[in-house]
MIBA-675132 format. One record per residue: residue number from 1; x negated, y, z negated of N, C-alpha, C in turn. Coordinates in pm, 1 decimal. Example, Ala and Ser with C-alpha at 12.3 -4.5 7.8 and 13.67 -1.06 7.14 Angstrom:
# MIBA-675132
SITE   num       n_c1       n_c2       n_c3      ca_c1      ca_c2      ca_c3       c_c1       c_c2       c_c3
SITE     1    -1319.0     -569.0     -780.0    -1230.0     -450.0     -780.0    -1320.0     -330.0     -780.0
SITE     2    -1285.0     -225.0     -708.0    -1367.0     -106.0     -714.0    -1290.0        3.0     -787.0
# end
This chain:
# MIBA-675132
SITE   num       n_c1       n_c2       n_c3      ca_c1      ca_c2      ca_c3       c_c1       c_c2       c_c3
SITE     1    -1367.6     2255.2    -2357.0    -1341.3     2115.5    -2385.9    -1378.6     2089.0    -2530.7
SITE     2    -1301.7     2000.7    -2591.9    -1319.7     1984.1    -2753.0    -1358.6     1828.6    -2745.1
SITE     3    -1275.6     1741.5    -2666.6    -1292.8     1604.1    -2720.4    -1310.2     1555.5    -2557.9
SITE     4    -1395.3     1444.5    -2605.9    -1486.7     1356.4    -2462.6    -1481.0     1211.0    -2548.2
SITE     5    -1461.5     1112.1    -2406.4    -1461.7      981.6    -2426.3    -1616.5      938.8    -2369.3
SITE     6    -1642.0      844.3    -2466.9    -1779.3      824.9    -2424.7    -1837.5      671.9    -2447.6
SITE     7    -1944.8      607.6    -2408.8    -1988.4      508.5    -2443.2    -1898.9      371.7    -2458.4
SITE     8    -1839.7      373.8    -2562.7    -1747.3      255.2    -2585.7    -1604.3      259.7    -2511.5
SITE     9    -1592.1      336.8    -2440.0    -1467.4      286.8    -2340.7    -1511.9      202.3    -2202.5
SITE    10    -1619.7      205.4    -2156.3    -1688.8      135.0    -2028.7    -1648.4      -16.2    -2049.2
SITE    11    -1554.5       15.2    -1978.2    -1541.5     -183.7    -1927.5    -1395.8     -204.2    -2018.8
SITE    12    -1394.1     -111.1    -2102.6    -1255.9     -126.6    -2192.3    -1114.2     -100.5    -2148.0
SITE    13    -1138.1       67.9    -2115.6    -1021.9      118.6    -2123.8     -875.7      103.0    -2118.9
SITE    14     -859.0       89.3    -2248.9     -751.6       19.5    -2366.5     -632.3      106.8    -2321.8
SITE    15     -661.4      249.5    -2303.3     -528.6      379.8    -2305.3     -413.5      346.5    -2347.4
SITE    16     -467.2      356.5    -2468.0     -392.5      395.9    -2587.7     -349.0      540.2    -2628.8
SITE    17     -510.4      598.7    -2615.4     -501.0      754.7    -2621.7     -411.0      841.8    -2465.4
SITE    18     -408.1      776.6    -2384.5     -324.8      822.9    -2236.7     -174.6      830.1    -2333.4
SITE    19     -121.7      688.0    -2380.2       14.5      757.5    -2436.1       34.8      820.6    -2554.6
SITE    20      -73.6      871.9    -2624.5      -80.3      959.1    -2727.9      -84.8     1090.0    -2655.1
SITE    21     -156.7     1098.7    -2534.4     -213.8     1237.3    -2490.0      -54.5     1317.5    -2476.8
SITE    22      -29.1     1436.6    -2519.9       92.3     1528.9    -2466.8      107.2     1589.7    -2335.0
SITE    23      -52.1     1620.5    -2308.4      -23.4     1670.9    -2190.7     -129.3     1640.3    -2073.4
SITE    24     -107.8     1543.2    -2046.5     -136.5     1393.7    -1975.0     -241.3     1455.8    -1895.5
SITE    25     -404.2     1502.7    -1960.2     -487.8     1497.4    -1943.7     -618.5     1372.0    -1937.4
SITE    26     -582.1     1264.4    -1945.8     -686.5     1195.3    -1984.7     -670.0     1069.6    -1817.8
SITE    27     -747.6     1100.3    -1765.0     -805.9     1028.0    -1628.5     -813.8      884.9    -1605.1
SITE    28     -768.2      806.5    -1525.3     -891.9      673.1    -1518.7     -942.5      663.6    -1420.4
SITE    29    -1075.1      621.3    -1443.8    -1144.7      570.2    -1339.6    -1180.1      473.7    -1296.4
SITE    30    -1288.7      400.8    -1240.6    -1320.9      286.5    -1188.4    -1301.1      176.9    -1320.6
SITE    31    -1424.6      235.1    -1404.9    -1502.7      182.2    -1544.5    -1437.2      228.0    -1697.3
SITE    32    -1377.2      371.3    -1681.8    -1396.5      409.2    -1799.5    -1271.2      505.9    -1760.2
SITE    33    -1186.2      584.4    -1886.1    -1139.0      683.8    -1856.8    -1200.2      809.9    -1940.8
SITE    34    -1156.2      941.6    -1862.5    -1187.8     1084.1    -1886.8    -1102.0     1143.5    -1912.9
SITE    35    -1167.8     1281.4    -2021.9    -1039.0     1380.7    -2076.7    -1082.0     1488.5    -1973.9
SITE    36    -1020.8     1549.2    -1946.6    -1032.2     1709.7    -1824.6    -1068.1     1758.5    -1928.9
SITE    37    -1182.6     1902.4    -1857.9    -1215.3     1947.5    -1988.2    -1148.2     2094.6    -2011.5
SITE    38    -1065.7     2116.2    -1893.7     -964.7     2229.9    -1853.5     -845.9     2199.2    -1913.9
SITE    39     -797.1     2082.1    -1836.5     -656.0     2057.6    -1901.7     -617.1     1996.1    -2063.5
SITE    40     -747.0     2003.0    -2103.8     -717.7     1938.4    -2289.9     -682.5     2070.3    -2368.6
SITE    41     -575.5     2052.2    -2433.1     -551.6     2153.8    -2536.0     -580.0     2132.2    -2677.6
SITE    42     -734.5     2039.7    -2701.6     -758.4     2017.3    -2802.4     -652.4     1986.3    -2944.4
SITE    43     -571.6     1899.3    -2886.0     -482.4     1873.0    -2983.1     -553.5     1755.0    -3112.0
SITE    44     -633.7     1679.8    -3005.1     -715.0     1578.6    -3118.9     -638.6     1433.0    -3133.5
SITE    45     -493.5     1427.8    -3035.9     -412.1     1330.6    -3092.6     -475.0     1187.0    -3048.4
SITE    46     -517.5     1195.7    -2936.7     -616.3     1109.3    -2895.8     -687.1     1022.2    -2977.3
SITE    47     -793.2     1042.6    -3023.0     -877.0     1047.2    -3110.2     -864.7      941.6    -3223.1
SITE    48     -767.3      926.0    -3286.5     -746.4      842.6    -3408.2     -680.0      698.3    -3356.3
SITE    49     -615.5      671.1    -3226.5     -571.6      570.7    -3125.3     -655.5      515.7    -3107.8
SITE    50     -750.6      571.4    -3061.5     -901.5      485.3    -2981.5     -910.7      359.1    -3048.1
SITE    51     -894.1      217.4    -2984.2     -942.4      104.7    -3057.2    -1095.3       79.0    -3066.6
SITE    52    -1151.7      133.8    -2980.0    -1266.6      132.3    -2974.3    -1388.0      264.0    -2979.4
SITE    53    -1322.8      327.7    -3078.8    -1365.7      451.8    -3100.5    -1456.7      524.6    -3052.7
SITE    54    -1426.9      547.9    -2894.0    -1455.2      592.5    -2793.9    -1459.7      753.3    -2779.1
SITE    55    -1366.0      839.0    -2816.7    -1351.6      983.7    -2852.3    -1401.5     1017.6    -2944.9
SITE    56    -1490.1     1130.6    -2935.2    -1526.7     1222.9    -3009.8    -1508.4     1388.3    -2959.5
SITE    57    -1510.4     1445.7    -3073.7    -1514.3     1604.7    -3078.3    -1679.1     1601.9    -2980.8
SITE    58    -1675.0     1682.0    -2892.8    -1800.0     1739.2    -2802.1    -1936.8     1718.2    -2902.6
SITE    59    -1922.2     1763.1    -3030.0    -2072.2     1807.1    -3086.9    -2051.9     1692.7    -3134.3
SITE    60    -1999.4     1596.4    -3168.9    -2026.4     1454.3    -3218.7    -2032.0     1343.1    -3192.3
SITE    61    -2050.5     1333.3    -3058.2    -2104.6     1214.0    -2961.9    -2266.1     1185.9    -3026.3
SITE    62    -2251.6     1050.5    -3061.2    -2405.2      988.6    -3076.9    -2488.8     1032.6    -2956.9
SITE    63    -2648.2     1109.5    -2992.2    -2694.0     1160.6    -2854.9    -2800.4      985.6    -2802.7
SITE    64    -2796.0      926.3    -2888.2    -2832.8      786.4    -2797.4    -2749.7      727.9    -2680.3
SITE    65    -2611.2      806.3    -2674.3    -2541.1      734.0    -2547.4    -2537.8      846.6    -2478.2
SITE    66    -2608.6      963.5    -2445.8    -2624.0     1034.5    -2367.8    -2485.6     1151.7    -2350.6
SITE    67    -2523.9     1203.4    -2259.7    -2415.3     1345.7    -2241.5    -2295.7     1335.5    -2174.3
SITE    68    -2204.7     1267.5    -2263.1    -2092.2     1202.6    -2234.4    -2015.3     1396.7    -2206.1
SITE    69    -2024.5     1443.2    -2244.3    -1944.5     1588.7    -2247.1    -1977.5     1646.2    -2110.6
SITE    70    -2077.5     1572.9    -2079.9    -2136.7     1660.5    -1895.3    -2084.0     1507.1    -1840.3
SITE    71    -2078.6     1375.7    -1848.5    -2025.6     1290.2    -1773.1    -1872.4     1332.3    -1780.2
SITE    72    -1784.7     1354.7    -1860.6    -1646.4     1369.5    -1864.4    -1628.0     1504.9    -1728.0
SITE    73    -1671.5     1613.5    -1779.8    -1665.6     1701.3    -1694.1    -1725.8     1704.9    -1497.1
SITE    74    -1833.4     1585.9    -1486.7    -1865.3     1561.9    -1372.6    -1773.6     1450.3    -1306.2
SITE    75    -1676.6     1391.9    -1363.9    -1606.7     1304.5    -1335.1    -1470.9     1422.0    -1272.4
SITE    76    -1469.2     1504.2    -1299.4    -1353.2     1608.5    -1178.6    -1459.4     1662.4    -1086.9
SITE    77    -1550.9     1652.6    -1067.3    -1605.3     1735.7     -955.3    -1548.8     1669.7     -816.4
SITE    78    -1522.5     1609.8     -783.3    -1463.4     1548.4     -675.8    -1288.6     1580.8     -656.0
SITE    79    -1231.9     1538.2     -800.0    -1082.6     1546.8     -766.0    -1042.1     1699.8     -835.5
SITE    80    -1137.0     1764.5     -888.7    -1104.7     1908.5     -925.8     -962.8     1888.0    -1024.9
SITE    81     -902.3     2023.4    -1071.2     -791.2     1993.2    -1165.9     -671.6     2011.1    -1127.2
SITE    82     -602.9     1827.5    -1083.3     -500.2     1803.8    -1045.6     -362.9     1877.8    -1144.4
SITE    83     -377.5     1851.6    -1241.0     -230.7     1894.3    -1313.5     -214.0     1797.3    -1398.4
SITE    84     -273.3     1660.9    -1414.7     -151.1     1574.3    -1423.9     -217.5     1421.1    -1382.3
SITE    85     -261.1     1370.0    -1492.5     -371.5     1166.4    -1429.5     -212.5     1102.0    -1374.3
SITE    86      -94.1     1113.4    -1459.2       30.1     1009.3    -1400.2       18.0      992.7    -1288.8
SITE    87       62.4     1143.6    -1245.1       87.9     1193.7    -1056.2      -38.4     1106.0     -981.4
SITE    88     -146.4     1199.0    -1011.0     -262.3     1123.1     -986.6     -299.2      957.0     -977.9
SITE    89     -313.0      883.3    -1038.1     -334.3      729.9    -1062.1     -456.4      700.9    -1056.4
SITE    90     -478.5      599.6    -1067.2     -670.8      566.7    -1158.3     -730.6      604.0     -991.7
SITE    91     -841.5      623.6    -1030.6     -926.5      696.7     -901.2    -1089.2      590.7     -922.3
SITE    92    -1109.7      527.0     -778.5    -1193.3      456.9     -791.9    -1330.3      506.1     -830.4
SITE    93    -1380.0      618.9     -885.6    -1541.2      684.1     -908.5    -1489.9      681.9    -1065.7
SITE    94    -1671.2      679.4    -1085.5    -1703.4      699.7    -1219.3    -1786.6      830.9    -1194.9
SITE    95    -1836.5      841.2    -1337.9    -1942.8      940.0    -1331.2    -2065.0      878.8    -1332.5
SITE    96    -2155.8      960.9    -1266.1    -2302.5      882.9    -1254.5    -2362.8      841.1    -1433.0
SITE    97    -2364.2      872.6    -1543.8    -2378.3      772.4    -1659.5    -2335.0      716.1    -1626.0
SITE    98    -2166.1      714.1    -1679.7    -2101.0      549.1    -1667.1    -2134.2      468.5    -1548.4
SITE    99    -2133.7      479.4    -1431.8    -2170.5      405.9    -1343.0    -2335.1      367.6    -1377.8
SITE   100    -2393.3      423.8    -1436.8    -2525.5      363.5    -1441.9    -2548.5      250.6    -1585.3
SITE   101    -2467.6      243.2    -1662.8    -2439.4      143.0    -1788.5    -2431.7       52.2    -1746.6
SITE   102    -2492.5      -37.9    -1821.0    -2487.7     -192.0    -1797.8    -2320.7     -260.3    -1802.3
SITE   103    -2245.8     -294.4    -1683.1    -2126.1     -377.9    -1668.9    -2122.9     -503.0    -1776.1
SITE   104    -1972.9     -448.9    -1835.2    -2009.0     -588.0    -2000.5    -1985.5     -679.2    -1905.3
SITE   105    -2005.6     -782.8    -2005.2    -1978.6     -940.6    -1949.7    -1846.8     -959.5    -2009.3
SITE   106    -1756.9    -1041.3    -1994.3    -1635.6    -1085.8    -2028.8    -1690.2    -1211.1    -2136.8
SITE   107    -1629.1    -1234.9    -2213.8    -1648.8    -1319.3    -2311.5    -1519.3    -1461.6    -2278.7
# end
């Protein structure tokens, strides 16, 4: 895995980067969405979309928001690697971080 969504997508998820992605790796979930860390071919296209500059390369996640690279990857332990988020459709679990972040408030 090269690139993980982290921190600033909770409560957002804008997916923007879903129709950038080529090869429709990037998940949603309850709270937040996830990149597979199997099915990314590190293309990076992702990445520069983010309105809320949510993606980073693995080694460059701020370590104050914790281990977004082990939350991305624990977020398939349940649905394992489908092929494919379209086929699939948003799946009600998060990963235990994101589920443990404070729910924004709506403004």
């Amino acid at each position: 895995m090269a690139y993980v969504i982290a921190q600033p997508c909770a409560d957002v998820k804008d997916k923007s980067c879903v129709d950038e992605c080529p090869v429709d790796c990037i998940y949603e979930g309850g709270r937040a969405l996830y990149i597979h860390p199997e099915e990314c071919v590190d293309c990076g296209a992702c990445e520069p979309v983010c309105p809320v500059e949510a993606i980073y390369f693995e080694d460059d996640v701020p370590a104050g928001w914790g281990d977004h690279r082990g939350s991305n990857a624990a977020f398939f332990d349940t649905i394992g690697s489908p092929g494919g988020a379209a086929a699939l459709g948003a799946q009600p679990h998060d990963s235990a971080l994101v589920a443990s972040l404070p729910q924004a408030v709506a403004s």
